[in-house]
N, C-alpha and C positions, 0 to 999 in steps of 0.2 A: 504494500500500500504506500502510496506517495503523501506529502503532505496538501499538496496543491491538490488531491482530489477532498479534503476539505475546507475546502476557501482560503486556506494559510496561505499568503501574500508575502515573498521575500523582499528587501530592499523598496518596502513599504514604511512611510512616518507613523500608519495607523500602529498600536499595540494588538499585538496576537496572541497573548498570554492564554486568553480564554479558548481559542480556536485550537492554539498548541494544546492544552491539557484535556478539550474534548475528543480531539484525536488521536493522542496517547492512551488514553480509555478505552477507545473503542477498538484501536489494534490489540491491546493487549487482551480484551476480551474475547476476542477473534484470533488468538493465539499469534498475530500475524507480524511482522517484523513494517514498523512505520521511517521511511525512506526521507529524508530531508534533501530538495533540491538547494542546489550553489545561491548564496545568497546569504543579507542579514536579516536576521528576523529578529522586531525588536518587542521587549518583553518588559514589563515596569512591577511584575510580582510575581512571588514563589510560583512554580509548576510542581504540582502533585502529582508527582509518580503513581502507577497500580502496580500490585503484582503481573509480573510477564511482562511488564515492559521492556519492548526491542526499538532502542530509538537510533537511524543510524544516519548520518551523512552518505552522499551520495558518492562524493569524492573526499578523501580526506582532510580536513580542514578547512572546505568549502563553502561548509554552511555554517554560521554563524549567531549565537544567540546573545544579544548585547541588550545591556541597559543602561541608562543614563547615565552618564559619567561622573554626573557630581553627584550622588548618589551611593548611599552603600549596596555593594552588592546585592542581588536577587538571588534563590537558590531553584536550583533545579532538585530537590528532595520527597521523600515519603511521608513527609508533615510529621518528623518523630513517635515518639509514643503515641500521640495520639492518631496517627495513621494506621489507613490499615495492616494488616500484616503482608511482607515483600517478601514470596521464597527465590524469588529470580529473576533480574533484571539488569540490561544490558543498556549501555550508552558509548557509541562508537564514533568517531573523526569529526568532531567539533571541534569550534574556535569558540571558548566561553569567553565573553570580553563585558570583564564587571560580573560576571555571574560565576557564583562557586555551585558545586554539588557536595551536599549534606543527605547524611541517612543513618538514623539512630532509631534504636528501638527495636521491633518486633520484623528484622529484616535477615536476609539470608543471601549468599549465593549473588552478590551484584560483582558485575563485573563493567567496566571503566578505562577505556583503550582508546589508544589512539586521540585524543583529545590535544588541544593547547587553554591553558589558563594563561589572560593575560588583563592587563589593566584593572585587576580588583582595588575597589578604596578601601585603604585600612579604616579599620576602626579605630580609631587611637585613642589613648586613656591616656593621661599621666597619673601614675601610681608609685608608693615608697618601696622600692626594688631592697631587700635583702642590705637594708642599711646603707643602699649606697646612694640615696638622695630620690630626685624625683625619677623616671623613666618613662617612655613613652615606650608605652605597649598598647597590642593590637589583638585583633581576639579572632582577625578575620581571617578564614581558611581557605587554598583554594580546593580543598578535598575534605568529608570527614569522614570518616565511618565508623561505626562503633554498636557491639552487638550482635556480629556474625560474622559470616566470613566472603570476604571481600579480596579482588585483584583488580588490581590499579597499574598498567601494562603499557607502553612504550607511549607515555602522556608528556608535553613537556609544561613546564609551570613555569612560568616569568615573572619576574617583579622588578619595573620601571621606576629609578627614582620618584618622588611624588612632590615633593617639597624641600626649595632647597636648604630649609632650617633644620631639616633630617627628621622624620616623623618616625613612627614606628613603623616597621618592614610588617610581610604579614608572611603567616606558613602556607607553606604549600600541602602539605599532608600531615594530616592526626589522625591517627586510631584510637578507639579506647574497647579495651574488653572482647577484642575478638580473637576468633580461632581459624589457626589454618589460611590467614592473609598471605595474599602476595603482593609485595612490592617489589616491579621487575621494568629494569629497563627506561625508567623515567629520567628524563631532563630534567634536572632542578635547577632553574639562574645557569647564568650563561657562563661559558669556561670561559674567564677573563685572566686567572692567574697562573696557567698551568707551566707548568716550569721541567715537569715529568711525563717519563711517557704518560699518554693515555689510548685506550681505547679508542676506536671511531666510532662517530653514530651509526646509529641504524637508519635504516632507508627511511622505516616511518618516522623517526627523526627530524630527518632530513627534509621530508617533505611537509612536515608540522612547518619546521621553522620556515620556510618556503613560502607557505599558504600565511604566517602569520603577518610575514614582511609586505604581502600584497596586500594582505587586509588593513594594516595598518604602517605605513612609514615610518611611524616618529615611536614604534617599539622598536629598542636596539637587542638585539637579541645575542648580539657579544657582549654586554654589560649590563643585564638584566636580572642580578642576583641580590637584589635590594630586598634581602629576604631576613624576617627576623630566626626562623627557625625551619629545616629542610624537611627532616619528619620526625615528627613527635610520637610515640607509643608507649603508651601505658595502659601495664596489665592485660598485654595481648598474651593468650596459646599457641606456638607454633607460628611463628608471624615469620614470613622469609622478605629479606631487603637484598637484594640479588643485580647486580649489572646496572645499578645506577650511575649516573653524573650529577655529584650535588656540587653546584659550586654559590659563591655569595662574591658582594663587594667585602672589599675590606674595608667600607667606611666606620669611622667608630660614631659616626655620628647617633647611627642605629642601634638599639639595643638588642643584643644578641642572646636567643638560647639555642646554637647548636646546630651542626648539619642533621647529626642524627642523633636524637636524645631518647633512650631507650630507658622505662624503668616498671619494677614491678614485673618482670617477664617470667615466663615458662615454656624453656624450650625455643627453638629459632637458632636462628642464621643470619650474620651479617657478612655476606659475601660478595669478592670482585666490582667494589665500588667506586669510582676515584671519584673524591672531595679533595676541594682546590678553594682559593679564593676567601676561607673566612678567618676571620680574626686567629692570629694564634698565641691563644691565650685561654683565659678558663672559661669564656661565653660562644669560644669557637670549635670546633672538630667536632669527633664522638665522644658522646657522652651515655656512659651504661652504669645506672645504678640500682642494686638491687634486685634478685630475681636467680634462676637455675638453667642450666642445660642449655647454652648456649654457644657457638663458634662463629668466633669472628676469626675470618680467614681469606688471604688473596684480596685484601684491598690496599689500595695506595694513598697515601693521606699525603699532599701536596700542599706545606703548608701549615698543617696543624695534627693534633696528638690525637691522642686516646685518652678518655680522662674515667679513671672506672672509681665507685665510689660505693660504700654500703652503709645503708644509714639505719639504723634502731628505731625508734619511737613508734608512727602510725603508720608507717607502710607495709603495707598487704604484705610483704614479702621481707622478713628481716635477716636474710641471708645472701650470701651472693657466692654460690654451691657448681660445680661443674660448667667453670666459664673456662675456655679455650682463645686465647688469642694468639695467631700464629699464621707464620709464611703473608705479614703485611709488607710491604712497601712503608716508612715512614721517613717524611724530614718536616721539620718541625725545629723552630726555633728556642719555642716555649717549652714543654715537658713531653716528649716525644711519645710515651708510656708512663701515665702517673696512675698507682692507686693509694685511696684515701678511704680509713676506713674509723668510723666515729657512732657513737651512741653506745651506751651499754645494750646488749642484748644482739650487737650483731654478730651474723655466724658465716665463717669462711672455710668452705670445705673443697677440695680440689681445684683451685682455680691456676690454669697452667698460662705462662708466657714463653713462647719457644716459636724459635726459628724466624723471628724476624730482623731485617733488615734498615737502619739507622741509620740519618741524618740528621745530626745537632749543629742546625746552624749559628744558633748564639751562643756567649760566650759564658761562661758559668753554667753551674748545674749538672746532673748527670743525666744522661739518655734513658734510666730507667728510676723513677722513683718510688719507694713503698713507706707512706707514711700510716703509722694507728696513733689515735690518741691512747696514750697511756693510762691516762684516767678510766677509761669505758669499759675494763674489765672482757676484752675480746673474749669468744670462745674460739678462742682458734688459736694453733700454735705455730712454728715452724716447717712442720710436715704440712698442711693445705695448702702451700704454696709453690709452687716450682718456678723455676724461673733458668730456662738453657737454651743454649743452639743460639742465640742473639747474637749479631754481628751489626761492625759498625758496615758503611756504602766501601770502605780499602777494606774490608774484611778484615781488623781488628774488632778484640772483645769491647763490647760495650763497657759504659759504667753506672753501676749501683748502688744508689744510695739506700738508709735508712735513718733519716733524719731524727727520729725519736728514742731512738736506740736500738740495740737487739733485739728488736721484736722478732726477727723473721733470721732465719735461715737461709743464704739461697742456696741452692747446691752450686756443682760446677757446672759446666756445659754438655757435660757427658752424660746421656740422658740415665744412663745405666744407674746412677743413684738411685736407690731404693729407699724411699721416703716415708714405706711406710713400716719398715722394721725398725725396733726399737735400736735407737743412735749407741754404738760403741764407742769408747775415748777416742779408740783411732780408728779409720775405714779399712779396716782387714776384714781378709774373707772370713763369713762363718760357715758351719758345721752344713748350712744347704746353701747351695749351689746358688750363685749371684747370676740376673737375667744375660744373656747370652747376647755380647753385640752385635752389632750389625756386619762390622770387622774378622769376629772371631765366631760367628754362626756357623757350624756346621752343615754339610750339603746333606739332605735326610736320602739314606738309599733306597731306590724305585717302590719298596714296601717297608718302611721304615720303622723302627720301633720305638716305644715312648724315650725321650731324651735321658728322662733320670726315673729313680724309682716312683713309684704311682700311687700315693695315699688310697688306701679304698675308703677313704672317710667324705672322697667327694667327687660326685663324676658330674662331666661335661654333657649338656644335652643342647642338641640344635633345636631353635623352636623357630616354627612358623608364626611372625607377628602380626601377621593378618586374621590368624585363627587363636594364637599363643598357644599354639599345642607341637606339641614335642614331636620332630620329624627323624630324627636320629641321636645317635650320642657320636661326642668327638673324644676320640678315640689316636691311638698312633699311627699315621699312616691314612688317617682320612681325609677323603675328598669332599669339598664342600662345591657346588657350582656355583661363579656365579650371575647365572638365572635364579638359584636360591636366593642370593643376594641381593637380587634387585628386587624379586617379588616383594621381600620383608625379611629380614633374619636376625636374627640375637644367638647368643649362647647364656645359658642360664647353669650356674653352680649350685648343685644340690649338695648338702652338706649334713652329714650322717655325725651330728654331735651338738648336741641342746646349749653350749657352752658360745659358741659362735657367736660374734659381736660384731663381725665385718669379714669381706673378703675381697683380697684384691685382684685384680687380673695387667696381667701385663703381655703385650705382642713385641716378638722380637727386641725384647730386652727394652721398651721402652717405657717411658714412666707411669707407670700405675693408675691404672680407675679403682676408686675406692667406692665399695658398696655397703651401707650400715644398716639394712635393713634387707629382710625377703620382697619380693625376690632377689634372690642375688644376680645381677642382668651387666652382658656386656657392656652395655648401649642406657644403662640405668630403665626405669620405666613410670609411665602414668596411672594411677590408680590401678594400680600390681599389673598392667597390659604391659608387656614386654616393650621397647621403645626400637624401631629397625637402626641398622645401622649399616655398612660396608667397609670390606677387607680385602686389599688389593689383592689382583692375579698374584699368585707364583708361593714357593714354599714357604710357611712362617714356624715360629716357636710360639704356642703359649702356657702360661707360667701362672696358675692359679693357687693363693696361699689365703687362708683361715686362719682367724685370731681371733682370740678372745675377748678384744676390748676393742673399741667405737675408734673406726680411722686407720686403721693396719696396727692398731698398740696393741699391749699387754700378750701373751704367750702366744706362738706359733704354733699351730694345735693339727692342721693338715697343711700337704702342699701336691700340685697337681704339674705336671709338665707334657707339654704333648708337640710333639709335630704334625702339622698337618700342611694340607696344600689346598689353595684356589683354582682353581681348573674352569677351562670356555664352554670345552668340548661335555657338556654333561645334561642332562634333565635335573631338573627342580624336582625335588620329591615333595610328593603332594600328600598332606594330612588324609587318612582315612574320612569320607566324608558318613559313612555310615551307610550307605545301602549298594546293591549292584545294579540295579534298577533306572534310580534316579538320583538325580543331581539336583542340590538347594540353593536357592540365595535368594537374600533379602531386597525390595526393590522398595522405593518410594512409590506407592502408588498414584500421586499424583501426577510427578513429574514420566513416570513408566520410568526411570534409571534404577540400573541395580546398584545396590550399596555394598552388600559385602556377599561374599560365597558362604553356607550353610552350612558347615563339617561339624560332625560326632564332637561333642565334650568341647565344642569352642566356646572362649568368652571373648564380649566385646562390648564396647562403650557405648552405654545409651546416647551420648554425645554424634554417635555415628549414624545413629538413625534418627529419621523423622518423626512426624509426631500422624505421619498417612502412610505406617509401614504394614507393607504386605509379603508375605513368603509365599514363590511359587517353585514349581520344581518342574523339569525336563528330561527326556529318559535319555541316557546316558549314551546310546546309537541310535542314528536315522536306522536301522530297520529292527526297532521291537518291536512285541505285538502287543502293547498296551490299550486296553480299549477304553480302562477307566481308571484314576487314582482318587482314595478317599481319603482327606484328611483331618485332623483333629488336633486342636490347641485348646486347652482349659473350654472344656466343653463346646468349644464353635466346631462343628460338622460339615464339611461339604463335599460334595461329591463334581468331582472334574475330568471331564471325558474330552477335549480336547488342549494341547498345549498353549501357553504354559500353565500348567495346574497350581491354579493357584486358590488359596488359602480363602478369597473373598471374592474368587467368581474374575470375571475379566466380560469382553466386548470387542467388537469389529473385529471378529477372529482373532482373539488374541492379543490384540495390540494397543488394548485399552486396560491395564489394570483396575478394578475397582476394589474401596471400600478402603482398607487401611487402618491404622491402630498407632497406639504409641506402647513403648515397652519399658515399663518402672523396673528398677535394680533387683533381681531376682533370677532365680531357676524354673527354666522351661523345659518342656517333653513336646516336640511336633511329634505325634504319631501317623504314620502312613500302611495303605493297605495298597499293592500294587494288584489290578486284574487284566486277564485277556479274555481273547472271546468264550463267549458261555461262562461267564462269571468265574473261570477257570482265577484261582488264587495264584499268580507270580512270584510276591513278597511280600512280605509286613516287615513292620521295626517299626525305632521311632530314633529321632535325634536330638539329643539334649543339648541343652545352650546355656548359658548365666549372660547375663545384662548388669554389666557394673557402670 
C-alpha cells in the first residue's frame, strides 16, 4: 500500500499528521506493509503507532517527516503505557528532521533501520550537575526504547550545532529495561576527529548521508557530533552495541555524558566500535558501571578511555561480576583504562583486563589505573581481578597504578597465573599440575588420553543451551562440532561432594572462570538456563578444579583435566526429543513463528515465550502414515488430523495457528497418542518440560 492512495500529500504546507496515523492503522490492520513516496511530509504532532506496523520509505532517505523547527520535536511513538500493546513493528529509510521515535511500555519486537535523525531541538534545562555548578542539559532523544526488545540497525543520528552560547547536545539513543537489543551499525555524529584506522561505512550509510545532504545543505554531516551523550543503557538483558561509529565534537562548551554509558546490565556485548571525537576526560569515552556478564572487545577508542566504575547504594545491581575487557585499540590522553570502585556493599568478582593495546598520549599518569576507596569495606580481594597480555602501541608493558594502596594484586602478563589457588610466599609449582601454556601445550595423539589423573568426584557434561539438557560428556579424546557450537553449547561440572563452594575452569592454560554457585557452567548462566558460548576450531586443554570456599579459596577438594578437540567436519548431536513419531516446538500463535524446539526433560525461560503460545508437532518423515494425532496438556484435548498438529487447532491449511496461552514457572506433561489408518495405535508418550 502506498501512502498517496490515502490523500497523504508530500512537499505539501498543509499538516498530515492525521492522514499519516489513519493510514498507519489501516495497513497494519491489513497486515500490509504502508510505502512512503520521495518527498517531505510535514507533521506538527505525535503519530500513534498500532501493533504491525510496516512503515517504509520508498527509497532510502527519501521520504521525509519534519516538523517545525522552532519547535520541540514530534514523536513518531506507541503513546507509552498508555498505548496499546506493540508485538511488532517496523520503521524503515527515513529522514526524521525535528522528529524522534519513542516506545515505552507494553511493546515488543520493533525494529528501526535505515533511518537519519537530524535537526532535533534540545530541550534544555539548566540544572546543579554533581557539584559542578549550573549545566545545561537536555532530555531530548533521537531514539528511545524501553520495555522489550528492540534493533536499531544501520540508522545514522546527527546533531548540528544549535547555539553559539553552547546549549545542551541531545542523545541519540537510550534504552531502558530491555532484552535481547541490538545496536548495530549506526552513525552517531560525524567522524570529525579520527586520527586511527577506522572502518568504512556501509552502503546504507552512505546513502543516509547522501539523501541527508540533499534534503538539507546547511546539515554538515562531517561535524555533526554536537551530541550530549551517544547511547545510554540502563538495566538492559543481553543488549548487543556491535559495528558502530560514535563520534562527538570536542567542544567543552556542551555538557557531556559519554559515547557509550552503560549501567545496571546483565549480560551483553560491546563490540568493534570506533569512538572518536569526545572529550577525553571523565564526561567522555565508555563509561560501564555496575552490572554482570559482559565483553567488551575489538573496539578502538580514538581519543578517549574506558572508565568502569561500581557503585553500592540504590543500584539494581551492586556488583560488577564477569566483565571482560580485551583485544581494544586505545589512545587516550586522559586515563586510557581506569577502574573506580566506591560505596560499601560493592562486589567484584572476575573482572579481567587482557590483551589490549595503549596509547598514552599525555604526560603523567599511568595507562592502566585501579582505584577503591578504602573506607567502603570492598568485598572483593586480589584474586577478582586480572589484569595481563597489555601492551603499550612499541609493544612495551604498560603501566599500573594503585593509587590507594595495595588493594589489588595484579599478576604478571603470563596468563598462566592461577588466581584462584590459595597464594604461596613464593610462585613455585605445587603438588597439581599448573595450567598448561600455550608454548609448552602438548600435541594430544589422534585418540588421546586425559592429560593428568581424573578426579571421579566431577565429570564434564556437554549440554545443549537451547534445551539445557545434556548431549554428551567431555571426556579425553572428545570431539565437540562446531555446529554444536553454534547451535548453543556450554559445559556444565557436576561435582560429587556436598562440600563444594566454587569451581573453576580454565582453557589452554588461560585465566580462570570462576563459578560460586550450581550450576557450575562454562559460559556462567540465567536463572540456572545454561548461558551459550564458543571454543575455537582445533585441539585444547581443559583444566576443571573444586574448592571449598566462594572464589577458587579454601581446600582443593577435586580437579579434572581433559583434552579435547573442535572439529568442522561433524553433526550437532541432537537432544532426544522424546518420540519417533513426531517432532515438537513451541510457536507464537499469533505471529505463526516458532520459538523454540520441544525435546524430552527440557527447560526454558518463560521470558522466551509469549503470552499467545501454542505447541504443535510434525511427523518426523514426508512418508508416515499418520492419519491422526491426539493431544493433551493439563486437561485441554484435541484431536488433529492434519499438519501441523497443533495443541489449539490451526486454519487455511495449516498456516494459521490458533488460540494460544501463556506459560507460568512450573512443570509440564504434553501427552500424545500417535494413529494410522483404522485407528490403528503408532505411538503414545508424552514430553515433559519446566518453564522457569
Amino acid at each position: 500500500m502506498y501512502a498517496s492512495e490515502f490523500g497523504i500529500v508530500a512537499n505539501s504546507k498543509v499538516d498530515q499528521s492525521d492522514k499519516i496515523e489513519e493510514a498507519l492503522r489501516v495497513s497494519a490492520e491489513k497486515g500490509q506493509e504502508l510505502v512512503f513516496e520521495d518527498g517531505v511530509y510535514l507533521i506538527s504532532r505525535d503519530i500513534i503507532i498500532t501493533d504491525d506496523t510496516n512503515m517504509r520509505a520508498e527509497n532510502i532517505g527519501g521520504a521525509v517527516f519534519k516538523s517545525p523547527e522552532d519547535d520541540l520535536p514530534v514523536k513518531v511513538t506507541n503513546g507509552g503505557w498508555s498505548g496499546e500493546r506493540i508485538d511488532e513493528a517496523k520503521i524503515s529509510g527515513f529522514i526524521f528532521d525535528n522528529v524522534t521515535v519513542s516506545f515505552n511500555g507494553k511493546v515488543d519486537n520493533i525494529e528501526v533501520s535505515q533511518n537519519a535523525f537530524v535537526n532535533a531541538t534540545p530541550n534544555a534545562k539548566d540544572v546543579e550537575w554533581n557539584g559542578q555548578g549550573k549545566k545545561s542539559v537536555s532530555d531530548t532523544l533521537h531514539f528511545y526504547g524501553a520495555n522489550g526488545t528492540f534493533k536499531v540497525e544501520d540508522n545514522v543520528f546527527l546533531a548540528n550545532k544549535t547555539d553559539e552560547d553552547g546549549p545542551a547536545g541531545i542523545a541519540a539513543i537510550k534504552t531502558y529495561d530491555t532484552e535481547d537489543t541490538q545496536i548495530t551499525g549506526n552513525l552517531i555524529g560525524g567522524i570529525n576527529k579520527a586520527t586511527l584506522d577506522r572502518p568504512e561505512y556501509s552502503d546504507e550509510i552512505k546513502a543516509l548521508l547522501s539523501a541527508v545532504q540533499a534534503h538539507d545543505a546547511s546539515v554538515d554531516v562531517n561535524d555533526s557530533g554536537y551530541l550530549q551523550t551517544g547511547i545510554k543503557a540502563v538495566q538492559d538483558d543481553r543488549l548487543q552495541i556491535d559495528g558502530n561509529w560514535i563520534s562527538a565534537n570536542t567542544s567543552e562548551e556542551y555538557h557531556r555524558d559519554h559515547a557509550i554509558y552503560m549501567h545496571n546490565f546483565r549480560d551483553g556485548e560491546i563490540t568493534d566500535n570506533y569512538v572518536a571525537g569526545w572529550p577525553d576526560n571523565a564526561g567522555g569515552g565508555v563509561k560501564l558501571r555496575n552490572g554482570s556478564g559482559l565483553e567488551v572487545t575489538d573496539n578502538t577508542l580514538d581519543g578517549v578511555s574506558f572508565l568502569t566504575y561500581i557503585h553500592g547504594g540504590k543500584n539494581r545491581d551492586q556488583f560488577f561480576n564477569d566483565i571482560t575487557i580485551a583485544d581494544n585499540v586505545i589512545k587516550s590522553a586522559y586515563k586510557p583504562i581506569q577502574f573506580w570502585a566506591s560505596d560499601t556493599g560493592a562486589e567484584v568478582e572476575n573482572f579481567v583486563i587482557s590483551s589490549n593495546k595503549i596509547l598514552k598520549t599525555g604526560s603523567g599518569g599511568s595507562d592502566i589505573q585501579l582505584i577503591t576507596d578504602q573506607s567502603a569495606g570492598q568485598k572483593f580481594d586480589s584474586s577478582d581481578i586480572l589484569v595481563y597480555g597489555n601492551e603499550k602501541f612499541d609493544g612495551k608493558p604498560v603501566s599500573i597504578s594503585t593509587p590507594n594502596g595495595p588493594n589489588y594484586t595484579v599478576p604478571d602478563s603470563d596468563p598462566v597465573v592461577d588466581r584462584v589457588d590459595p597464594a604461596p610466599a613464593e610462585p613455585k609449582p605445587t603438588p597439581t599440575p599448573e595450567p598448561v601454556t600455550e608454548e609448552a601445550k602438548p600435541e594430544p595423539a589422534p585418540t588421546p588420553a586425559p592429560v593428568e589423573e581424573v578426579s571421579e568426584d566431577i565429570t564434564l557434561s556437554i549440554v545443549d543451551t537451547n534445551s539445557n539438557i545434556s548431549v554428551g560428556k567431555l571426556e579425553g579424546g572428545t570431539e565437540i562440532s562446531l555446529a554444536q557450537i553454534e547451535a548453543g553449547f556450554s559445559i556444565e561440572a557436576l561435582v560429587d561432594d556436598p562440600t563444594v563452594g566454587s569451581v573453576t575452569f580454565s582453557i589452554d592454560g588461560g585465566p580462570p572462570k570462576v563459578e560460586n554457585h550450581l550450576p557450575y557452567a562454562l559460559f556462567g548462566d540465567s536463572k540456572k538456563l545454561l548461558n551459550p558460548g564458543e571454543i575455537a576450531e582445533g585441539k585444547h586443554v581443559m583444566t576443571v578444579k573444586a574448592f571449598t570456599g566462594e572464589k577458587g579459596t579454601g581446600t582443593l577438594v577435586a580437579e579434572t583435566e581433559y583434552s579435547f578437540e573442535v572439529v568442522a567436519d561433524k553433526d550437532a548431536v541432537q537432544p532426544d526429543d522424546g518420540s519417533d513419531a513426531l517432532e515438537f516446538s513451541f510457536f507464537d500463535a499469533k505471529t505463526d513463528v516458532e520459538s523454540k524446539k520441544l525435546v524430552d526433560n527440557m527447560k526454558i525461560d518463560a521470558d522466551d515465550l509469549s503470552e499467545a503460545t501454542t505447541i504443535a508437532a510434525r511427523g518426523q518423515s514426508d512418508d508416515n502414515d499418520i492419519a491422526y494425532v491426539v493431544l493433551t496438556l493439563e486437561g485441554h484435548t484435541v484431536t488433529e488430523r492434519i499438519e501441523p498438529y497443533a495443541l489449539f487447532g490451526d486454519g487455511n491449511g495449516g498456516t494459521d495457528l490458533l488460540g494460544g496461552r501463556s506459560f507460568d514457572a512450573g512443570s509440564y506433561e504434553l501427552e500424545y497418542a500417535v494413529y494410522g489408518d483404522k485407528n490403528t495405535l503408532i505411538e503414545e508418550g508424552s514430553v515433559n518440560f519446566d518453564i522457569i
